[in-house]
N, C-alpha and C positions, 0 to 999 in steps of 0.2 A: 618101541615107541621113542620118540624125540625128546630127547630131556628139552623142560622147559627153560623157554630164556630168562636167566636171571639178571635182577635188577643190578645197575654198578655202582661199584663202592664209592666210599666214599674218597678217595682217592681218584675218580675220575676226571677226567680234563671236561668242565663244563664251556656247552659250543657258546658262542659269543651271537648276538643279535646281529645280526645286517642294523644299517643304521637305514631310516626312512628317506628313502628318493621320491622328490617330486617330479612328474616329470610336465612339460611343459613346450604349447609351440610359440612359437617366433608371431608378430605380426605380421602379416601378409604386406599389408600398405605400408608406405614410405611416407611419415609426417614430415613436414619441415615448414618451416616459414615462407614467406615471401621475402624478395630479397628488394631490399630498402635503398635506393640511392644516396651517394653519397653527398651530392646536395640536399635533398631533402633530409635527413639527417641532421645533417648543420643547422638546417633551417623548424626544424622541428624541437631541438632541445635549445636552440636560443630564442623562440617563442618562447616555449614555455618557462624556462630559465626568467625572462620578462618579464610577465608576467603574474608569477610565482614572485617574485623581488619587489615587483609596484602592488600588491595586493598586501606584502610582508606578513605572508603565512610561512609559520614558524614553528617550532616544538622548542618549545623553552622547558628548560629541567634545572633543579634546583639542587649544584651539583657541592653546593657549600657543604661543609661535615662540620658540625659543632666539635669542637676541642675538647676535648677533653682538662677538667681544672685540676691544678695538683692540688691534694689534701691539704688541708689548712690545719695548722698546730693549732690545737687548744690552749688558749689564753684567756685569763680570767679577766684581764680590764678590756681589753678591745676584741671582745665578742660581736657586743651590740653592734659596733663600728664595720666589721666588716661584713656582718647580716644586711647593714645599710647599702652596703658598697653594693653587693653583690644583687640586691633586689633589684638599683637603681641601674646597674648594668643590662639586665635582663631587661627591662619594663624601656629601654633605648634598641637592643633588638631586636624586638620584638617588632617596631612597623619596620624594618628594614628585611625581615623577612618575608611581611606580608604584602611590601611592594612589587615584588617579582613571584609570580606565582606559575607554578609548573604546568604547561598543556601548552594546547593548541593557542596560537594568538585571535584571531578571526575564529571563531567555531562555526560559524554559518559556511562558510569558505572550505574547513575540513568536514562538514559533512556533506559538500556536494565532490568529494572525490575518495577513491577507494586506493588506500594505499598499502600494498603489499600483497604477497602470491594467496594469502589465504580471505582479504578483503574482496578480492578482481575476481576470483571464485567465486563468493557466493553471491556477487555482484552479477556476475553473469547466469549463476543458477538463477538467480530472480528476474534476470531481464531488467535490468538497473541501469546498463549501461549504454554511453553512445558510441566511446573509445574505448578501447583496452592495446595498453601500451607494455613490452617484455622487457626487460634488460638481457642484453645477449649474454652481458660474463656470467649470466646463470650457472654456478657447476654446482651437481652434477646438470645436464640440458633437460634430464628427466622431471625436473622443480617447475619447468614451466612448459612444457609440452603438452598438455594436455587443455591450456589456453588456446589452444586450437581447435580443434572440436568443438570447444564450447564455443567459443565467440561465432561459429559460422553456425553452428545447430542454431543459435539465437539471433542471428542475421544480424551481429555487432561486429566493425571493421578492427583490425586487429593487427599489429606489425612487433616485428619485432626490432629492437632501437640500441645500438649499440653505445657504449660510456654514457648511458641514461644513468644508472647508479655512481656514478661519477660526475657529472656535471647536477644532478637534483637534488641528491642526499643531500650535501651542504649547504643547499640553499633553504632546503627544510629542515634542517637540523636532526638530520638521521645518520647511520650510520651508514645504511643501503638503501636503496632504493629497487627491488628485484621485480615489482610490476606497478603500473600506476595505470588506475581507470577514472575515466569521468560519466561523473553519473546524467541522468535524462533530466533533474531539474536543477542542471547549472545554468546558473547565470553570471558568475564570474567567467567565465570561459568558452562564452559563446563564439564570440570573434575568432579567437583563438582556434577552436574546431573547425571553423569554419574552412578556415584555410590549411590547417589540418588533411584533415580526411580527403582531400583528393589527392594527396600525396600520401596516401597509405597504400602498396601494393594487396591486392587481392588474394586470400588463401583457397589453397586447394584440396577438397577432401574428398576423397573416390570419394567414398561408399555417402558423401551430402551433396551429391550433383544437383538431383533436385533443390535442395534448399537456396542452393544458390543461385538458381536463374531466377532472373528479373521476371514477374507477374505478367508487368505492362508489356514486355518483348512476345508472350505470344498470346496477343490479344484477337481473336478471329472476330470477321465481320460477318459473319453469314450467319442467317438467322437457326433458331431452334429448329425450324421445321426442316428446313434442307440439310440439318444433322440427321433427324431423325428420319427421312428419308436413304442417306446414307449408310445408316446402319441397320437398315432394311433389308436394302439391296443387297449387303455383304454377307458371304456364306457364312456358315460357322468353321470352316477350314482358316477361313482369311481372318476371324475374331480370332482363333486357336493362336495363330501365329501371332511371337512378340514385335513388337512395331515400335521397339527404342531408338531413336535416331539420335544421332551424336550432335551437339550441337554447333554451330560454328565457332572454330578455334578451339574445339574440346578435345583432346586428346582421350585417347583409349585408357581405359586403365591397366597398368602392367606392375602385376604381383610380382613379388620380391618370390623367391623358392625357398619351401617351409622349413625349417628346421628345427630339432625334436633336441629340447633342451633339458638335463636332469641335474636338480640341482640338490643337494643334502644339506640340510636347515642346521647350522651349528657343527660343521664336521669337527670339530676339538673336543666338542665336548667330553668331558667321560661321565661315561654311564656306568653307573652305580646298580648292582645288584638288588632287590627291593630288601627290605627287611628281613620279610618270611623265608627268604633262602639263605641270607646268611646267616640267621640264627641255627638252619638244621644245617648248613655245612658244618657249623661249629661243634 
């Protein structure tokens, strides 16, 4: 008979775990912007640049640091005398502080605009918007890619706007500016949209063709009855077959080729043995 296999000592080379691979495909579709003229450009951040300046919305911050006071020596006759000093200094900056108070200048003003990539989001989750504007030096381009989708799912026009966090940031007193929307009950910035948005180029998303065609473009004149006369008449071969027709000016859509991506979550890490085995290696 077979001697049986015995267990290895303690001295064995213990196998080491594979590390966990995800694996992952490529998007098929090619996102990207519209591509924004360079007149209109010019002409779009010195509107609003204007605008923004004669309204003097502002983020004011209150960036003073109180001083710190050096200790004061104990002295028996002029205690009382510098307790005075020092109250009557206080109780003088006091409304000097309370002059200049930190926020928005106009708050009616900032709440009819959505400012930054995580405002323009839920701005467009809720259908809030009329504009949604990107700043291109976005890095990495993944921070605002996804303002694409969203603005066309919600039938909101959308461009992307280059030195927009360079020419706006200072005038609102931020640091960046990486997206900027305006909401559906502005009234400071009616004008301003107006002439706007028909200088915003039009985005493109296969898989929202529908969404984006115009209602009123295919409006039929012919009454219900001579429909339903026509779908009388039609076999069930001719209903079987799909009947999408591309529309004018639409291109076809052409998929990128898929690629099978594997990626390992933390390759550095080191993996520690659990407890319970290295107490019985021990």
């Amino acid at each position: 008979m077979a001697a049986a296999p015995q267990a290895p000592g303690r001295g064995s080379v213990r196998k080491t775990r594979p590390p966990p691979v995800k694996t992952s495909l490529n998007n098929p579709y090619s996102i990207c912007w519209g591509a924004l003229d360079r007149e209109d450009m010019h002409f779009i951040l010195q509107t609003l640049e204007d605008r923004i300046q004669s309204l003097g919305l502002q983020k004011i911050e209150d960036r003073k640091r109180k001083k710190k006071q050096p200790p004061l020596k104990k002295q028996s006759g002029d205690t009382s005398s510098i307790d005075v000093d020092t109250g009557e200094d206080l109780k003088k900056e006091k409304p000097e502080g309370n002059a200049q108070v930190s926020g928005w200048t106009p708050a009616d003003v900032r709440k009819q605009l959505a400012i930054g990539i995580n405002e323009v989001t839920r701005a467009l989750e809720r259908n809030e918007l009329l504009l949604a504007l990107a700043c291109k030096s976005a890095k990495p381009a993944i921070m605002t890619s996804h303002l694409v989708q969203l603005s066309v799912s919600r039938g909101v026009p959308a461009c992307q706007v280059p030195r927009l966090s360079e020419r706006l940031a200072p005038v609102l007193g931020l640091k960046c500016v990486l997206a900027l929307g305006f909401k559906r009950n502005t009234t400071a910035f009616g004008e301003e949209l107006r002439a706007i948005l028909p200088r915003v180029p039009r985005l493109n998303v296969a898989w929202l063709q529908d969404a984006l065609e115009d209602p009123r473009e295919n409006l039929q004149t012919e009454s219900l009855e001579s429909q339903d006369e026509e779908i009388l008449d039609t076999s069930f071969e001719d209903l079987s077959k799909p009947k999408r027709k591309l529309a004018e000016g639409q291109q076809a859509v052409v998929l990128k080729p898929l690629k099978i991506k594997k990626l390992i979550p933390n390759p550095n890490k080191i993996r520690k043995p659990p407890k319970s085995k290295r107490t019985a290696s021990k």
